[in-house]
N, CA, C and O atoms as CSV, one atom per row, in Angstrom:
chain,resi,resn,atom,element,x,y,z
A,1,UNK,N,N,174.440,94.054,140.069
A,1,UNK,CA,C,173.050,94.351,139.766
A,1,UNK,C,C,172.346,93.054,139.408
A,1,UNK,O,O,172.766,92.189,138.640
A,2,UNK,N,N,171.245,93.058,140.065
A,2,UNK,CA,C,170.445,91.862,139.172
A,2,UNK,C,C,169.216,91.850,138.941
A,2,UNK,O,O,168.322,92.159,139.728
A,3,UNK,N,N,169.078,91.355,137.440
A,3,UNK,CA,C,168.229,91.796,136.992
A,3,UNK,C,C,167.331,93.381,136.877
A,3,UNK,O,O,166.150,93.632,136.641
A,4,UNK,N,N,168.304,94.085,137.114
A,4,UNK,CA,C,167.505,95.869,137.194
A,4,UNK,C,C,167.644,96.255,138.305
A,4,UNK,O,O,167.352,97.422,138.564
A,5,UNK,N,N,168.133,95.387,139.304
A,5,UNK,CA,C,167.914,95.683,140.640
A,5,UNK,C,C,169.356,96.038,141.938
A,5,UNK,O,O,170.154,95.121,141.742
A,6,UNK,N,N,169.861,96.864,142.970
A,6,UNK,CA,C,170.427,96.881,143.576
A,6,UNK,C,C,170.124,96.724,144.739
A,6,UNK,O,O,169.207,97.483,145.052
A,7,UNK,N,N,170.585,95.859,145.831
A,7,UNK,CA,C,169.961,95.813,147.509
A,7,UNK,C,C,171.648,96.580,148.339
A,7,UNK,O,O,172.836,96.341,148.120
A,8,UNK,N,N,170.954,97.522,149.295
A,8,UNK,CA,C,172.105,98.070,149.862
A,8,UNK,C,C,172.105,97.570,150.856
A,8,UNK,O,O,171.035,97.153,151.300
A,9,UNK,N,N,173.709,97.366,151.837
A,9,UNK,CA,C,173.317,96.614,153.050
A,9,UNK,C,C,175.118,95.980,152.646
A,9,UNK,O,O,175.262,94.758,152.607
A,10,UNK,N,N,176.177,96.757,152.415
A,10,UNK,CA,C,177.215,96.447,152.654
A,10,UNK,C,C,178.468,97.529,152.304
A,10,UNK,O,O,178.590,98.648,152.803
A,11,UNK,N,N,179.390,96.880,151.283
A,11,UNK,CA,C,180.570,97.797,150.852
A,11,UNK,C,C,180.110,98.697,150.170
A,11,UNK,O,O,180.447,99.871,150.318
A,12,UNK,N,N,178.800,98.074,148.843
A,12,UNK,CA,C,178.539,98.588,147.734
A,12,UNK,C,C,177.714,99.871,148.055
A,12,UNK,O,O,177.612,100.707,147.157
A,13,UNK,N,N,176.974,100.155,149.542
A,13,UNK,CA,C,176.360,101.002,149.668
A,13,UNK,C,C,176.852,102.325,148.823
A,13,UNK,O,O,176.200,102.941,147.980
A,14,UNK,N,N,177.745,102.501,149.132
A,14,UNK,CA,C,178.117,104.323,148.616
A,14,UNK,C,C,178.463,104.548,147.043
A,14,UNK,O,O,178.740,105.625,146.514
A,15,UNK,N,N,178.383,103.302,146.441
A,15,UNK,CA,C,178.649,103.204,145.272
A,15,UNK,C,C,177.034,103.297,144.561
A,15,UNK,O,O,176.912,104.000,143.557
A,16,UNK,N,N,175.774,102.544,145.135
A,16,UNK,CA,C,174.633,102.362,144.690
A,16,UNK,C,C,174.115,104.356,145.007
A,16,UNK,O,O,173.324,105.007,144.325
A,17,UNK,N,N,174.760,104.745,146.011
A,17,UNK,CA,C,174.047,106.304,146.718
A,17,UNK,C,C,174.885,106.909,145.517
A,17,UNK,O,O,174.180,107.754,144.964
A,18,UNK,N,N,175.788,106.829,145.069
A,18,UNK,CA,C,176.655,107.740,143.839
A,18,UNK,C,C,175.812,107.656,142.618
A,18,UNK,O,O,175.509,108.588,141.874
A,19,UNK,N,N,175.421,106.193,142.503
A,19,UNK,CA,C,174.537,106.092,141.005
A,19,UNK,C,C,173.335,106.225,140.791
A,19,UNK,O,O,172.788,106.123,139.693
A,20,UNK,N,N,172.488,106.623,142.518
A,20,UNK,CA,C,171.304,107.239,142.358
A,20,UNK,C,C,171.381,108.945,142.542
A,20,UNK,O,O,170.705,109.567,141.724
A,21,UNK,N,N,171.858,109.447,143.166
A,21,UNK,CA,C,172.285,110.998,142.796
A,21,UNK,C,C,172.600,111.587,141.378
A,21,UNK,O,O,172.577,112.775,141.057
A,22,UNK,N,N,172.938,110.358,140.497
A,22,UNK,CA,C,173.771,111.022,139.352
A,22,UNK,C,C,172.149,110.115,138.108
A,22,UNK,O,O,172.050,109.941,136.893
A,23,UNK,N,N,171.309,109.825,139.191
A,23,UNK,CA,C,170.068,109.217,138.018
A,23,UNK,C,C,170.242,108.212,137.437
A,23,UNK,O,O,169.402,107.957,136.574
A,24,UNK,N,N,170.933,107.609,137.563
A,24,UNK,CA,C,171.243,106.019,137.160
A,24,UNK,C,C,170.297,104.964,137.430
A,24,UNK,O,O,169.757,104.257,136.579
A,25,UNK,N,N,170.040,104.883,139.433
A,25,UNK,CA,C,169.334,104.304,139.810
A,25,UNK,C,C,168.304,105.084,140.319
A,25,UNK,O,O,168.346,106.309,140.205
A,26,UNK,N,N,167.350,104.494,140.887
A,26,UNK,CA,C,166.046,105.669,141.701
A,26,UNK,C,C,165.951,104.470,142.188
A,26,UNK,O,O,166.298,103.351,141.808
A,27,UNK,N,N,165.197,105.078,143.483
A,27,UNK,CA,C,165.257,104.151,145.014
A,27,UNK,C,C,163.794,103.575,144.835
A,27,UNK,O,O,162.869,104.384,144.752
A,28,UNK,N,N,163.559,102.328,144.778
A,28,UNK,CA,C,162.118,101.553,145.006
A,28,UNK,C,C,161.411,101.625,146.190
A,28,UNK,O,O,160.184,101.718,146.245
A,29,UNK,N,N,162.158,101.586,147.139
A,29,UNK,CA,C,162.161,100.957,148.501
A,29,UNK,C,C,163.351,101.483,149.123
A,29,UNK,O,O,164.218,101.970,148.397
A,30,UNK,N,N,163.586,101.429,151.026
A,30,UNK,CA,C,164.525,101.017,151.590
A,30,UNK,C,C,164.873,100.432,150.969
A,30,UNK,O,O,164.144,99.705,150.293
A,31,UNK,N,N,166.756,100.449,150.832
A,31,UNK,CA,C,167.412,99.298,150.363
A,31,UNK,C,C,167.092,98.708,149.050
A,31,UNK,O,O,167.596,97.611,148.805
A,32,UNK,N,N,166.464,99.166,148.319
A,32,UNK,CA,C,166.478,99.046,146.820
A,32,UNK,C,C,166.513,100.142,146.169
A,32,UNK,O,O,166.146,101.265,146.512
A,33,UNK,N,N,167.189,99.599,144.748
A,33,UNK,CA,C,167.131,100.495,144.036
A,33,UNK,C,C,167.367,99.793,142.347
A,33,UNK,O,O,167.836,98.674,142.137
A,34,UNK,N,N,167.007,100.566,141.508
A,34,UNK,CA,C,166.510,99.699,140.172
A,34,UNK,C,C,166.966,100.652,139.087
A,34,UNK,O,O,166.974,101.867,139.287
A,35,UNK,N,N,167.308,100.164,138.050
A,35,UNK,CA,C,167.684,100.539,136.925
A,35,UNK,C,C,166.450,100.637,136.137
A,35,UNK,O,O,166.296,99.516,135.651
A,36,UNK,N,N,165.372,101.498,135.716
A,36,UNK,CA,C,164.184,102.042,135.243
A,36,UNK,C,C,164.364,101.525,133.908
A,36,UNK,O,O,164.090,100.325,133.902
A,37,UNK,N,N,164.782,102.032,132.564
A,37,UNK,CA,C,165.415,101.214,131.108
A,37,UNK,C,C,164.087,101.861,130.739
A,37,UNK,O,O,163.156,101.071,130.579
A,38,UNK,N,N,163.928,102.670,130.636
A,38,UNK,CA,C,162.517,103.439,130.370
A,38,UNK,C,C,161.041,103.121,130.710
A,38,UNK,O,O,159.999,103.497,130.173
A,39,UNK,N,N,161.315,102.168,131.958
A,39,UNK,CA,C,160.265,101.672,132.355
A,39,UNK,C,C,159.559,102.681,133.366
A,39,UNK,O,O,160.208,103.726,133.314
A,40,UNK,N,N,158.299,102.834,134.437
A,40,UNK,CA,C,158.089,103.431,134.975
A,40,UNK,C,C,158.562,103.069,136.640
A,40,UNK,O,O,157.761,102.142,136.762
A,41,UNK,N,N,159.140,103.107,137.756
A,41,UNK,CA,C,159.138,102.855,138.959
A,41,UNK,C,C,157.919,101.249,139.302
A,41,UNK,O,O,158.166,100.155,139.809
A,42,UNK,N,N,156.548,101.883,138.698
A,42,UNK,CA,C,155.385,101.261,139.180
A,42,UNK,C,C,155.853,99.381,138.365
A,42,UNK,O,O,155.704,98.243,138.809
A,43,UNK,N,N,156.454,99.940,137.006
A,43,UNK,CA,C,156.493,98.787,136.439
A,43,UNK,C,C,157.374,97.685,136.718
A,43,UNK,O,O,157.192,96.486,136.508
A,44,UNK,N,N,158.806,98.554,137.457
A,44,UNK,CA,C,159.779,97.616,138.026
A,44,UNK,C,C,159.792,96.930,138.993
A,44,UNK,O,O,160.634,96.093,139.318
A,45,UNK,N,N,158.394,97.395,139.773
A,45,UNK,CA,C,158.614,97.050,141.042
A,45,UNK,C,C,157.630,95.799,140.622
A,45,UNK,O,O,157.758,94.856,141.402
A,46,UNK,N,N,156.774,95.598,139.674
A,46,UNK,CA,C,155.736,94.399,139.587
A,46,UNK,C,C,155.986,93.373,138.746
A,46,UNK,O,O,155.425,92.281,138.665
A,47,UNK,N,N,157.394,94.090,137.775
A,47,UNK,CA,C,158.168,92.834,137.372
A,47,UNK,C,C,159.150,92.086,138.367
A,47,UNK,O,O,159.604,90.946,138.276
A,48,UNK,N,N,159.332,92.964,139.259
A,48,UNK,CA,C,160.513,91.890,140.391
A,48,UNK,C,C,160.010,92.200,141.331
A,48,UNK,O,O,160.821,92.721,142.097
A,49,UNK,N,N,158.726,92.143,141.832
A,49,UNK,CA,C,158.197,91.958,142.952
A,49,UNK,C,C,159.062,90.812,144.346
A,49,UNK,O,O,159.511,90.978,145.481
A,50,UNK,N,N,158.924,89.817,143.489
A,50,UNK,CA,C,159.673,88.793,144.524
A,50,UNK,C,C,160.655,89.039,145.294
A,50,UNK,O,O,160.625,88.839,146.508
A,51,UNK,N,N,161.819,89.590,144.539
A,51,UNK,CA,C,163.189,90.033,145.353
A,51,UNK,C,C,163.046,91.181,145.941
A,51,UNK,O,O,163.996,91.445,146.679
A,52,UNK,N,N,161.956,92.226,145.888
A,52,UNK,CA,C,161.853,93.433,146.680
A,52,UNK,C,C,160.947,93.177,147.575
A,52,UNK,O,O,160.998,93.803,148.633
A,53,UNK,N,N,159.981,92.265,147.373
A,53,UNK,CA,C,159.364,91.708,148.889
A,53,UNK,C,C,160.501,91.283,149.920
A,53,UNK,O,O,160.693,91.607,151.092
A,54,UNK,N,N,161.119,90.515,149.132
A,54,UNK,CA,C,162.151,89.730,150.289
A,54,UNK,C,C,163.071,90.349,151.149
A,54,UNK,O,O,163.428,89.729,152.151
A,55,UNK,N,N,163.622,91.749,150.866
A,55,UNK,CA,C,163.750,92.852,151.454
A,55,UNK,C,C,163.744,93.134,152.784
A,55,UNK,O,O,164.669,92.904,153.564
A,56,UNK,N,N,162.313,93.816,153.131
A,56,UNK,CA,C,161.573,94.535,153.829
A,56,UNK,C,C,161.168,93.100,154.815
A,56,UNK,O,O,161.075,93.207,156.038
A,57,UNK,N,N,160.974,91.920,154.176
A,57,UNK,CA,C,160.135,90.902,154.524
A,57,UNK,C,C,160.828,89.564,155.001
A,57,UNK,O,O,160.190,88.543,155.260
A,58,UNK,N,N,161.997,89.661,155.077
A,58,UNK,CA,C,162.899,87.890,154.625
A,58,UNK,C,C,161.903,86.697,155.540
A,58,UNK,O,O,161.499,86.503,156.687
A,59,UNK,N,N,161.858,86.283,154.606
A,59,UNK,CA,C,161.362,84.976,154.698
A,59,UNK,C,C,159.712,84.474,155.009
A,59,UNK,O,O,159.200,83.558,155.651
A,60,UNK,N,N,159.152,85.742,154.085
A,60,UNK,CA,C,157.759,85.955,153.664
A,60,UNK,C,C,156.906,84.947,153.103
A,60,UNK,O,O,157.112,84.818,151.897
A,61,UNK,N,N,155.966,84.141,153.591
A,61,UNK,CA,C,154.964,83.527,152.810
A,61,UNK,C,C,154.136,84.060,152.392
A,61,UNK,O,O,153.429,84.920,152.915
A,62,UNK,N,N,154.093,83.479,151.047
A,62,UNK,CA,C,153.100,84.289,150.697
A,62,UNK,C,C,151.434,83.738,150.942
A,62,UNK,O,O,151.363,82.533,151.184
A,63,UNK,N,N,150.545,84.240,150.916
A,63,UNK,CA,C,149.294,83.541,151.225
A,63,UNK,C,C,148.192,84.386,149.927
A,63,UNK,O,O,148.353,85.043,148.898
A,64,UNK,N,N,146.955,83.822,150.836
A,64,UNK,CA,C,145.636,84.409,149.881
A,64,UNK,C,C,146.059,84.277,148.291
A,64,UNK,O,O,146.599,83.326,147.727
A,65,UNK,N,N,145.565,85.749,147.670
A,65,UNK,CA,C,145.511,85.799,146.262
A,65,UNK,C,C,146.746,85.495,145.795
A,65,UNK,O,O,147.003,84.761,144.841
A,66,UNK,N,N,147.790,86.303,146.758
A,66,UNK,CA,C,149.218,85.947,146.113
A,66,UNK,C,C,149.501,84.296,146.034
A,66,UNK,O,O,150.175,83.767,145.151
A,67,UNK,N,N,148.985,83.740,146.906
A,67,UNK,CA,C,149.957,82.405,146.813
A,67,UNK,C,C,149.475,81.917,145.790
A,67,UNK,O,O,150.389,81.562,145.046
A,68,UNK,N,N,148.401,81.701,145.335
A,68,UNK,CA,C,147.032,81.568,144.853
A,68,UNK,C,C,148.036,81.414,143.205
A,68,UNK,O,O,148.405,80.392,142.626
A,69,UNK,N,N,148.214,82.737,142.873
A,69,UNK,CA,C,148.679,83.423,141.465
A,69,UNK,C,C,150.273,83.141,141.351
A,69,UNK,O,O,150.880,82.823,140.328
A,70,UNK,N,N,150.642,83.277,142.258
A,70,UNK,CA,C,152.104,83.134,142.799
A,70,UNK,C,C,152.183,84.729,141.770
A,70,UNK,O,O,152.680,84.539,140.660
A,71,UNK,N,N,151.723,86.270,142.081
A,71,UNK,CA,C,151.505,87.014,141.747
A,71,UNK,C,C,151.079,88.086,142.418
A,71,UNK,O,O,150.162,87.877,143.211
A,72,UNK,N,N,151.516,89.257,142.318
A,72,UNK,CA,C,150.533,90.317,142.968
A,72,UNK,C,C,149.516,90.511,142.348
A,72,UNK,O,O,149.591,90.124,141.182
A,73,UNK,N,N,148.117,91.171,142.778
A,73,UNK,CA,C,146.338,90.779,142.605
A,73,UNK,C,C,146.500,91.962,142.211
A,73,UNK,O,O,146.969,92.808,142.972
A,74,UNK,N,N,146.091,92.290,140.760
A,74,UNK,CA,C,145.852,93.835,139.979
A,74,UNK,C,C,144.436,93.529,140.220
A,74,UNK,O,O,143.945,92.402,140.289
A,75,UNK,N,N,143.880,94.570,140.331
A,75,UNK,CA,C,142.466,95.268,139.860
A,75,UNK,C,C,142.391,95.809,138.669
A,75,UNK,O,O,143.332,96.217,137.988
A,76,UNK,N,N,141.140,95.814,138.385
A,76,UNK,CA,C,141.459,96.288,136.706
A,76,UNK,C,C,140.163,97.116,136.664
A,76,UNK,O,O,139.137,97.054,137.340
A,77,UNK,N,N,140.617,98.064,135.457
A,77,UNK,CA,C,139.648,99.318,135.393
A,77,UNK,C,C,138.001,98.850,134.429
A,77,UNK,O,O,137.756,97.733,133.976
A,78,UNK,N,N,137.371,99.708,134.368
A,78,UNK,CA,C,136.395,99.483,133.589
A,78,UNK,C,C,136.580,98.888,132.059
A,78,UNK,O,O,135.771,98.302,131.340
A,79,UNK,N,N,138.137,99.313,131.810
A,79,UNK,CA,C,138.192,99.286,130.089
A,79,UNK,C,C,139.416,97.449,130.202
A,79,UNK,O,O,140.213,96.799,129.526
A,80,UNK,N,N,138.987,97.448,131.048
A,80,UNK,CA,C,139.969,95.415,131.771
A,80,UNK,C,C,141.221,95.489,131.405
A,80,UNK,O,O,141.818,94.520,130.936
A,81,UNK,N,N,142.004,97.197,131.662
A,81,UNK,CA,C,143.388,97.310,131.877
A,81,UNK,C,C,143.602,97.126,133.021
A,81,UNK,O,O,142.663,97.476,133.736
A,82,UNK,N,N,145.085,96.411,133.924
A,82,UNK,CA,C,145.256,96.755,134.908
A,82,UNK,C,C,144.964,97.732,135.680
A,82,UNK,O,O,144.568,98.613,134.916
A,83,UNK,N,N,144.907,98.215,137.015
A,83,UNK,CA,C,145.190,99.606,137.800
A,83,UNK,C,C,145.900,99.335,138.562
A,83,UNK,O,O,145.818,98.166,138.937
A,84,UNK,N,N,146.984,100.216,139.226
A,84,UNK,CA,C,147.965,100.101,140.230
A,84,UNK,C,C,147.072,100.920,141.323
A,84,UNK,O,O,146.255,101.787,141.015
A,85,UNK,N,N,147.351,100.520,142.583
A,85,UNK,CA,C,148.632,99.701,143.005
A,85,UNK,C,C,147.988,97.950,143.311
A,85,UNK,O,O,146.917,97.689,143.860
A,86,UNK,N,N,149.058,96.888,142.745
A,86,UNK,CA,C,148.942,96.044,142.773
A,86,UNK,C,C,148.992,95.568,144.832
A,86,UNK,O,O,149.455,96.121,145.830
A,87,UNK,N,N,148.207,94.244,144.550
A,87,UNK,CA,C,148.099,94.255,146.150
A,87,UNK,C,C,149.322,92.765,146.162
A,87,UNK,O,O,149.582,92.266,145.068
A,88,UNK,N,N,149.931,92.219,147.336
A,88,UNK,CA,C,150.621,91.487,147.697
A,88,UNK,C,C,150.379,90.897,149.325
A,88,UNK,O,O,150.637,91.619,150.288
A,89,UNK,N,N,149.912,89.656,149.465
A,89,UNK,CA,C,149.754,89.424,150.640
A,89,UNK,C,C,150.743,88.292,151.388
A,89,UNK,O,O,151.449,87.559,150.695
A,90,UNK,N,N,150.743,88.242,152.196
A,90,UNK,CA,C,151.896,87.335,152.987
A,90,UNK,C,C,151.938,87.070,154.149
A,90,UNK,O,O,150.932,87.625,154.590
A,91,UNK,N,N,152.746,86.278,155.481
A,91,UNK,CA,C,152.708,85.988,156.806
A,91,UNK,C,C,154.273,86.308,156.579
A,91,UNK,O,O,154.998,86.244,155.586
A,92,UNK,N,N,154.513,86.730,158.105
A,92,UNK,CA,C,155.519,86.464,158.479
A,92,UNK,C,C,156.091,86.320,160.286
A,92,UNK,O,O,155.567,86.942,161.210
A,93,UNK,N,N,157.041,85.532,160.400
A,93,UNK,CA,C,157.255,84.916,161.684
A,93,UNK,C,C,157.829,85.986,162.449
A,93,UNK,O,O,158.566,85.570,163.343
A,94,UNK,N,N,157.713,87.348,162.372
A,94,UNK,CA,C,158.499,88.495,163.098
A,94,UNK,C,C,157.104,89.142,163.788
A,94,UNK,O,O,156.123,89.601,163.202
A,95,UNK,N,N,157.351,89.021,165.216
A,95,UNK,CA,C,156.344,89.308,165.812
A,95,UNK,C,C,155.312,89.190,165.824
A,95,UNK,O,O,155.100,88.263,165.043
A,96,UNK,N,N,153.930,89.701,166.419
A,96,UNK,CA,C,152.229,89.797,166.235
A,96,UNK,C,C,152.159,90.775,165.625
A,96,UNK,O,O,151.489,90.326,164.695
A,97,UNK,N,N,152.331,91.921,165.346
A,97,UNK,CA,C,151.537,92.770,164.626
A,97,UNK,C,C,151.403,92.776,163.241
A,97,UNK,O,O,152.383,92.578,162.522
A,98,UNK,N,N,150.110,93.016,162.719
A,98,UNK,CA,C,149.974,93.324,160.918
A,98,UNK,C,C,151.145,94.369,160.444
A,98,UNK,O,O,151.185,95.454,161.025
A,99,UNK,N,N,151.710,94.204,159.833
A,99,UNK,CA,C,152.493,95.164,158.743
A,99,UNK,C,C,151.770,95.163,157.624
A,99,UNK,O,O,151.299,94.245,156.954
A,100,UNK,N,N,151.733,97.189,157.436
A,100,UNK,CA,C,151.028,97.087,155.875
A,100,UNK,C,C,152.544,98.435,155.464
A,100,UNK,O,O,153.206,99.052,156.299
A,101,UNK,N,N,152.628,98.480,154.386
A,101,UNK,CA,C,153.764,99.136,153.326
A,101,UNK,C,C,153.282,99.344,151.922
A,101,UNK,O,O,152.453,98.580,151.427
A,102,UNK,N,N,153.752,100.294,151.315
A,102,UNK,CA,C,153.791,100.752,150.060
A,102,UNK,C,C,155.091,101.151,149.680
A,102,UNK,O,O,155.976,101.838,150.191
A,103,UNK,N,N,154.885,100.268,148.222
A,103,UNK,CA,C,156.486,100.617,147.216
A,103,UNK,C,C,155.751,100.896,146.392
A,103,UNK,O,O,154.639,100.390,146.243
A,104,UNK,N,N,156.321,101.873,145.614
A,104,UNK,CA,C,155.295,102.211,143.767
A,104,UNK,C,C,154.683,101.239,143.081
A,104,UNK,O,O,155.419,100.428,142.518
A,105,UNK,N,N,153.620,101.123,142.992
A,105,UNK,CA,C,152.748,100.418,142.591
A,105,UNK,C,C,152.422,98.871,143.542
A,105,UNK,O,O,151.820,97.868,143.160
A,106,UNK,N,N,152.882,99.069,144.489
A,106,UNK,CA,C,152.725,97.753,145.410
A,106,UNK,C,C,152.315,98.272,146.483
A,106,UNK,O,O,152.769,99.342,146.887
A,107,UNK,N,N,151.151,97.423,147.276
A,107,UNK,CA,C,150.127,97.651,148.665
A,107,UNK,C,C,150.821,96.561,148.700
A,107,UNK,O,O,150.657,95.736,147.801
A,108,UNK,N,N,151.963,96.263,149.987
A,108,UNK,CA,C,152.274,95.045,151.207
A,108,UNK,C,C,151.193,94.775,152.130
A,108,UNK,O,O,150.428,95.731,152.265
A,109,UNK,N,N,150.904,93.703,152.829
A,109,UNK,CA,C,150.005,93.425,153.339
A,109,UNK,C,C,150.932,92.183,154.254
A,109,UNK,O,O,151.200,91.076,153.788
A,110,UNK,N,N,151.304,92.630,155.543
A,110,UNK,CA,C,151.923,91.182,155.780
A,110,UNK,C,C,151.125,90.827,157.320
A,110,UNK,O,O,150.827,91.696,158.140
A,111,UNK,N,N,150.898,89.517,157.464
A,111,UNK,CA,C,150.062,89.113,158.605
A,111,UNK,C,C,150.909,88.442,158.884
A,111,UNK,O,O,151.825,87.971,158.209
A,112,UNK,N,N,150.506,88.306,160.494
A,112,UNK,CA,C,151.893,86.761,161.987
A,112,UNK,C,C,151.175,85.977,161.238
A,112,UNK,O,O,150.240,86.038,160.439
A,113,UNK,N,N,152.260,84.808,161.985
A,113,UNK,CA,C,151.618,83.809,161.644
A,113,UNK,C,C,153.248,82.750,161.194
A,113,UNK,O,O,154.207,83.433,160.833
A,114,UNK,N,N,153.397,81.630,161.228
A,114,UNK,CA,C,154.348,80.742,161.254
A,114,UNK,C,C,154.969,81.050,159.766
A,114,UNK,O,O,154.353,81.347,158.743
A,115,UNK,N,N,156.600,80.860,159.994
A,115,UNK,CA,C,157.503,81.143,159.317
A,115,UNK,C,C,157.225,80.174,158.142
A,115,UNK,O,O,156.192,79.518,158.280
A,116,UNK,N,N,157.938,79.952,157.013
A,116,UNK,CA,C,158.033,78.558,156.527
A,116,UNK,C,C,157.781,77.548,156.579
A,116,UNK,O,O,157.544,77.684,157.780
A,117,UNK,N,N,157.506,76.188,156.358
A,117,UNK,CA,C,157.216,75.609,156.983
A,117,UNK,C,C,157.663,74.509,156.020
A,117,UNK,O,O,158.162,74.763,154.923
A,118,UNK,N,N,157.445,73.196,156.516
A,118,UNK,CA,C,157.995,71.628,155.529
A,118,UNK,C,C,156.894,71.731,154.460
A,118,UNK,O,O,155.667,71.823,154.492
A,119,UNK,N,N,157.783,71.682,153.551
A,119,UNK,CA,C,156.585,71.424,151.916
A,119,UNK,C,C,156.894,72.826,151.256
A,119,UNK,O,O,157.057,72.804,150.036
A,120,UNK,N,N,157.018,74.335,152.058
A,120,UNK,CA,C,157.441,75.528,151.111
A,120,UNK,C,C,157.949,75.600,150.625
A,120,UNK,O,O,158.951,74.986,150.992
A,121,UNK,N,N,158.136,76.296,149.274
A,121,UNK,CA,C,159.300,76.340,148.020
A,121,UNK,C,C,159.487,77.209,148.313
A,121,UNK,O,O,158.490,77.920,148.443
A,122,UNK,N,N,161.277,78.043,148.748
A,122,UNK,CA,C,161.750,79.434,148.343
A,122,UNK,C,C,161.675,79.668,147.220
A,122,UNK,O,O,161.814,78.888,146.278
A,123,UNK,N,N,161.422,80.884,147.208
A,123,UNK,CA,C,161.589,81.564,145.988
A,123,UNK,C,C,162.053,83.150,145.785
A,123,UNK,O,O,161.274,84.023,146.167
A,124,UNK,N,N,162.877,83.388,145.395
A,124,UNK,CA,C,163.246,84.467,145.144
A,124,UNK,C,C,163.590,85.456,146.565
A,124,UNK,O,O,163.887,86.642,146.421
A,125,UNK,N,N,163.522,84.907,147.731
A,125,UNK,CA,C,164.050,85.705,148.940
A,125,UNK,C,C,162.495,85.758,149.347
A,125,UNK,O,O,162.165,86.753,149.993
A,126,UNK,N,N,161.294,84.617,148.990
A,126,UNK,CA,C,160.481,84.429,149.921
A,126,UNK,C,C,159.517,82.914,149.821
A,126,UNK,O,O,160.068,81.891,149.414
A,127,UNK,N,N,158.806,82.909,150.021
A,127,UNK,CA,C,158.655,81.710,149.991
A,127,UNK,C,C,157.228,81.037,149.540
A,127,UNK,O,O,156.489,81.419,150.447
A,128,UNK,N,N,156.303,80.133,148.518
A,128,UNK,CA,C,155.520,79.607,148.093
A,128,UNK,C,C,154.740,78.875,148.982
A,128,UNK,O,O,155.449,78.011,149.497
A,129,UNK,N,N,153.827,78.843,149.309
A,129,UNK,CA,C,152.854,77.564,150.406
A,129,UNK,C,C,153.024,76.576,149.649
A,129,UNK,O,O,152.998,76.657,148.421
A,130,UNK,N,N,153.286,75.156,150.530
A,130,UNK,CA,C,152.623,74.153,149.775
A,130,UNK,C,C,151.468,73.776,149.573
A,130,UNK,O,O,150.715,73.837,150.546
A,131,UNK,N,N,151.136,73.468,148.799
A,131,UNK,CA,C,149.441,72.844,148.309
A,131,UNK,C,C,148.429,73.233,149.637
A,131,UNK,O,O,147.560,74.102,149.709
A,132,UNK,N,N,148.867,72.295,150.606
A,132,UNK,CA,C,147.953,71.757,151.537
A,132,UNK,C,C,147.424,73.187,152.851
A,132,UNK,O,O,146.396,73.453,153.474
A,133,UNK,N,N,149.151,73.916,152.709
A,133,UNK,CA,C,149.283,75.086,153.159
A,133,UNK,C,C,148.091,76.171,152.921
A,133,UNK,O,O,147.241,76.636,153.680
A,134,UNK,N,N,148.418,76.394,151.421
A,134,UNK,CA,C,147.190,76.881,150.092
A,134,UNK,C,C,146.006,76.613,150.815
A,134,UNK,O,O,145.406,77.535,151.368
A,135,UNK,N,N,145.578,75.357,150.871
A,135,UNK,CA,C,144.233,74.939,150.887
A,135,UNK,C,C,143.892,75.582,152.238
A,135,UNK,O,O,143.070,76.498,152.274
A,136,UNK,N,N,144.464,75.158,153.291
A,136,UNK,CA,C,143.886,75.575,154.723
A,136,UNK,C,C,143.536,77.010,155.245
A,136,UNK,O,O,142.592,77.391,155.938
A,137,UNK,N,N,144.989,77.942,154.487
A,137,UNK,CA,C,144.910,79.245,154.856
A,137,UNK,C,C,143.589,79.575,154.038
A,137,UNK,O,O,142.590,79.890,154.686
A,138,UNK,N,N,143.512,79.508,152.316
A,138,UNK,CA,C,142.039,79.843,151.930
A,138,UNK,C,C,141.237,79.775,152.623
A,138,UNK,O,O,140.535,80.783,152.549
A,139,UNK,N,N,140.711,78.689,153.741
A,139,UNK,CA,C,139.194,78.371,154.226
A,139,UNK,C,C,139.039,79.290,155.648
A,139,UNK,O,O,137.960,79.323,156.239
A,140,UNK,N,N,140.226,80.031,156.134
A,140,UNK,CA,C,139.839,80.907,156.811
A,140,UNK,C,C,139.220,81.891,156.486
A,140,UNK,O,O,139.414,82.192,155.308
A,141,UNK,N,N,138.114,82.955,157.368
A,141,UNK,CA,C,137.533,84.236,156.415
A,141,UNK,C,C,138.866,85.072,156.254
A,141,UNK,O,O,139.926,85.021,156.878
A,142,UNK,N,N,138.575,85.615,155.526
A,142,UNK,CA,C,140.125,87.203,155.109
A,142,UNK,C,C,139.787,88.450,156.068
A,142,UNK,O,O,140.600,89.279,156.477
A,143,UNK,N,N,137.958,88.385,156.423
A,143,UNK,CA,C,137.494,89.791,156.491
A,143,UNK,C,C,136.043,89.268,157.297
A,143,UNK,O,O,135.470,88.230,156.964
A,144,UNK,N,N,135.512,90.245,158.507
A,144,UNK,CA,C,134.080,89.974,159.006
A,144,UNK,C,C,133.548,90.695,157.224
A,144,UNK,O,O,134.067,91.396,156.355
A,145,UNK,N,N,132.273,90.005,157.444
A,145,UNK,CA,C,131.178,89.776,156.005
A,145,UNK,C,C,130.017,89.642,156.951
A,145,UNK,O,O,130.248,88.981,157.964
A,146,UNK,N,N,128.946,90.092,156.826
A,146,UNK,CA,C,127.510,90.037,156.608
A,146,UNK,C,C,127.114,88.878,156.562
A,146,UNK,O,O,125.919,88.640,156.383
């Protein structure tokens, strides 16, 4: 386990499916699954965001707000508490099409676009822009605007 967390995808499979049947674990995602500790689903997934992106995603940059925060982008309510679902944005080098996904409390958002690149920091099973990276992807629009 690490850190709260299980990834299935070998021997341990039938051992992680025994300890979520019996309520131990509850499934985040494909291939995850998390030890709750009286937390809510929504909350585990936005404390270890990183390693459950990396998942679904291997070898995910992150871009926009995320790279930005090195964070998923809460919205926040009138009273300037968080609101879920937190958003997460990213590229990745697997094909052209947009991928969008939901895990409890997480909106995925993944756009093409070049893998890694010289200057990225891994992190956690995905990967940081460098600076310059940062700078360039920002000055594209995100969205047609008026």
């Amino acid at each position: 386990m690490t850190d709260g967390l299980e990834f299935t995808g070998g021997a341990i499979d039938r051992a992680i499916q025994r300890q979520a049947e019996s309520g131990q674990l509850v499934r985040i995602a494909e291939g995850v699954y998390g030890k709750l500790d009286g937390r809510s689903p929504e909350e585990l997934a936005y404390a270890r965001w990183a390693p459950i992106l990396g998942k679904p995603t291997p070898g995910a940059v992150l871009t926009g707000r995320t790279a930005l925060m090195v964070n998923p982008w809460r919205d926040r309510g009138k009273d300037g508490r968080p609101k879920y679902p937190d958003w997460i944005f990213c590229n990745h080098a697997n094909g052209s099409a947009r991928t969008k996904f939901s895990i409890p409390g997480l909106e995925i958002r993944s756009f093409p676009g070049p893998g890694p690149l010289e200057g990225d920091v891994a992190y956690l099973g995905t990967y940081i822009p460098s600076a310059s990276r940062k700078l360039l992807e920002d000055l594209k629009p995100s969205r047609k605007r008026e």
